[in-house]
Each structure stands twice: as C-alpha cells, then as structure tokens.
PLY file of the C-alpha trace (Angstrom):
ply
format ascii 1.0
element vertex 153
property float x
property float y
property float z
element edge 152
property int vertex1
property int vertex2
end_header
-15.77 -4.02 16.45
-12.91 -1.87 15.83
-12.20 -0.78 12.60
-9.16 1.70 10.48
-10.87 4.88 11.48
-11.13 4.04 15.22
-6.68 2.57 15.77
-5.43 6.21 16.59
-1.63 6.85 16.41
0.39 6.69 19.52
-2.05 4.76 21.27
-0.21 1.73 23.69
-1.81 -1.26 25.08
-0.63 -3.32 27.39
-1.61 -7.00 27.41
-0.50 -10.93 27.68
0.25 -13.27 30.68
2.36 -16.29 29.36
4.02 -18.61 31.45
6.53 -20.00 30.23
7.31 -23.99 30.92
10.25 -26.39 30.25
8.25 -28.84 28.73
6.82 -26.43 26.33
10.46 -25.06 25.48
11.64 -28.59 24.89
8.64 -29.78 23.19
9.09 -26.60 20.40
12.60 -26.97 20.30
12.82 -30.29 19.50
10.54 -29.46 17.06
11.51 -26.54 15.45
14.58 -25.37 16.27
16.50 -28.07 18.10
19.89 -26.55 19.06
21.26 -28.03 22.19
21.04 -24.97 24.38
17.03 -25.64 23.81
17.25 -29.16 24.59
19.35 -30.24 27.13
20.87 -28.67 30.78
24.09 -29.51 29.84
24.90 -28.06 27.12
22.91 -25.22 27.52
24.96 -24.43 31.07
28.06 -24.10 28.79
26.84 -21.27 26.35
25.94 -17.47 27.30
22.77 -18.58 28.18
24.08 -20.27 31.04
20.74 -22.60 31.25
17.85 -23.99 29.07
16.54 -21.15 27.03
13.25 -21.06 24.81
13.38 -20.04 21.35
13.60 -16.98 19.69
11.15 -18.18 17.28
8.96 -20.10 20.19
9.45 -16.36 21.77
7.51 -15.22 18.36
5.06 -18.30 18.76
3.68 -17.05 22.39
3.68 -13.70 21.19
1.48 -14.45 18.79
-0.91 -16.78 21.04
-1.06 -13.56 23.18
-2.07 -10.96 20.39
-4.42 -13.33 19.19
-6.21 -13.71 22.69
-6.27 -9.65 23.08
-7.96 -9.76 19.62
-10.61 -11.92 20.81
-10.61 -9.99 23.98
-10.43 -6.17 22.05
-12.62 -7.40 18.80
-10.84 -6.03 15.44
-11.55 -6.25 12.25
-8.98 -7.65 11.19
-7.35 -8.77 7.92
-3.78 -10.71 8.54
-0.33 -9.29 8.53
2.01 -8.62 5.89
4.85 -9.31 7.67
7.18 -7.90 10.27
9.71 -5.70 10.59
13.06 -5.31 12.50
12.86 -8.54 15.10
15.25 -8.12 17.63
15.62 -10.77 20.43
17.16 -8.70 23.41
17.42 -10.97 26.77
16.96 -15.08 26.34
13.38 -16.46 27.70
14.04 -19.16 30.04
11.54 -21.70 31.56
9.77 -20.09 35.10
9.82 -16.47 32.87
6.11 -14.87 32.41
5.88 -13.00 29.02
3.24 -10.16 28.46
3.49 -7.11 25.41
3.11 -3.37 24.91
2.22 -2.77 21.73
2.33 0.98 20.29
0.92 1.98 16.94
3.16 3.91 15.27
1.39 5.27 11.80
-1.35 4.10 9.79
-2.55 4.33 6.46
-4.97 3.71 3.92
-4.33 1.13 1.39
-4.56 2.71 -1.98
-4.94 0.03 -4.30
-7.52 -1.86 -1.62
-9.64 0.99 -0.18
-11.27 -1.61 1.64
-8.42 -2.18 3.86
-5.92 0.43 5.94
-2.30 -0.84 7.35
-0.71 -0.05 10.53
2.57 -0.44 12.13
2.63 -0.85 15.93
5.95 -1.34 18.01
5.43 -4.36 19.68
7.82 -5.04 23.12
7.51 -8.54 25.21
8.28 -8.13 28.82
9.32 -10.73 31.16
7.79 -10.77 35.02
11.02 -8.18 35.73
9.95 -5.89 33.46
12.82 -6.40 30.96
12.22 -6.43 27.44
13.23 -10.05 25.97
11.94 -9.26 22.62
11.04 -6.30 20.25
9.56 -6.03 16.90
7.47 -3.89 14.42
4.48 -5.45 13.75
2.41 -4.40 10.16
-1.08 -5.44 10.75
-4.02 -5.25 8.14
-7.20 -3.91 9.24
-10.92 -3.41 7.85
-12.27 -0.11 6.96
-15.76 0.94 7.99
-16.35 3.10 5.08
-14.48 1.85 2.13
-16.39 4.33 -0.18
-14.56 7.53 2.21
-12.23 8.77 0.20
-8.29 7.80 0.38
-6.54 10.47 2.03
0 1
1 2
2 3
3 4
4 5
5 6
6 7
7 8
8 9
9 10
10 11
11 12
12 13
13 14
14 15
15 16
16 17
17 18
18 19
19 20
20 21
21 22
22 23
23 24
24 25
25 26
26 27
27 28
28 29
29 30
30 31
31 32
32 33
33 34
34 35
35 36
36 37
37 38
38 39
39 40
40 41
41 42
42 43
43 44
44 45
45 46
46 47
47 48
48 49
49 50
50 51
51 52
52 53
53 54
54 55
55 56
56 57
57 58
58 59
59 60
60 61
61 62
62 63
63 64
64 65
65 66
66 67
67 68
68 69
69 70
70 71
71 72
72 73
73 74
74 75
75 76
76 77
77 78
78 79
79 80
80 81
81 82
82 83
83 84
84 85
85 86
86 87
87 88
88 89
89 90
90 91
91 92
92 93
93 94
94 95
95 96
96 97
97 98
98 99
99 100
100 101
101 102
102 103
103 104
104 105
105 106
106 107
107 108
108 109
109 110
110 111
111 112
112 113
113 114
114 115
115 116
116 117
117 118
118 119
119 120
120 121
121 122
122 123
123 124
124 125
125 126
126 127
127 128
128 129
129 130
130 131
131 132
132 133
133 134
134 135
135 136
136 137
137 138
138 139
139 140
140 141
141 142
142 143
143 144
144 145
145 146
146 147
147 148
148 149
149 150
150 151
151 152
C-alpha cells in the first residue's frame, strides 16, 4: 500500500490503454453533452473537427476509468480528490484514437488541519496512439498518511 510518505516529488508514471469507440462517443454524448459534432457525421464534417469527435468531458470520463485501474493496479491509499485544476483540452479525441496518461507529481503536502491525510498535485497529460497530447490537467489527489502522529512539517 502506498501511502503520503512513500509519493516522492517529480516522480512520472506512465499508464492507460483506452480505446476509444463510436458507439461509446455517441452513447455519452447523447447523454451528456449532446452537441451535434458528438452525434452525427454530418454535422460534425462541417466544424473544425472535421469528423465525429468524443467529448471533452467523456475525454475526463476515460481518464478517470484509467487512473482508477492504475490504482487498483499500483494500490494507494487513497482518500478522493478535491478537485482539479487548469483542464485544458488540446487536440479533439475521435473514435479509432487509443488514450493512455503520464502523470507527474508536482508537490505534496501535509494537511494541517487533518494530519491524517497529505495532498498532492500531479500534472496529468493523456496521449493519443501518436503520441500527441489531447488533454492536460492538474490533478489534486488526497492521500493517507502512515503515521498521522509524525509531526506536520
């Protein structure tokens, strides 16, 4: 189990293999976020994205899938998120892409009014299968501590 003490600074990992499938764009999109350009051929042929696109937000949604399977792969201890910061989507995600992530922790911190509990950002990038970043993001994550009676530095 990893714990606070044992997420060192600067550290990357690289993880995630996500196919990405028309039906599964459609199917969010028409639930979610349905703007034509997710939805139909047509329409989506006469916008920049020049085809069906996913989601910025069904983007997020695989991301997510693929953190949480490195979690279970990489056990944590962890607590949630508070949130994230700065969410840039950079290239559109179209169906026939394959999505993985780099994630880089950035600093990390003890909590001082929970010393149970440290936060860390990480910088988190998703790749598509040409190695171009579609999507970026900094990622605050909330983690256990092993020794919550150590004292807050």
């Amino acid at each position: 189990m990893q714990y606070f003490e044992d997420i060192p600074v600067g550290v990357t990992a690289k993880f995630g293999n996500y196919p990405v499938t028309r039906e599964e764009v459609m199917e969010f999109a028409a639930k979610y976020d349905p703007q034509p350009f997710h939805l139909d051929d047509e329409a989506a042929a006469a916008t920049h994205f020049g085809r069906l696109s996913a989601s910025g937000w069904h983007t997020c949604a695989m991301t997510m899938s693929m953190l949480v399977e490195n979690l279970k792969q990489n056990r944590q201890a962890g607590l949630g998120s508070p949130g994230i910061d700065n969410l840039r989507w950079l290239k559109p995600v179209y169906p026939g892409d394959t999505l993985r992530v780099e994630s880089t922790v950035l600093e990390k911190r003890r909590s001082q009014s929970r010393p149970e509990m440290g936060i860390f950002k990480s910088q988190l990038t998703v790749f598509n299968q040409n190695d171009e970043p579609v999507m970026q993001m900094v990622s605050n994550g909330l983690v256990q501590v092993r020794d919550p009676d150590a004292p807050v530095e």
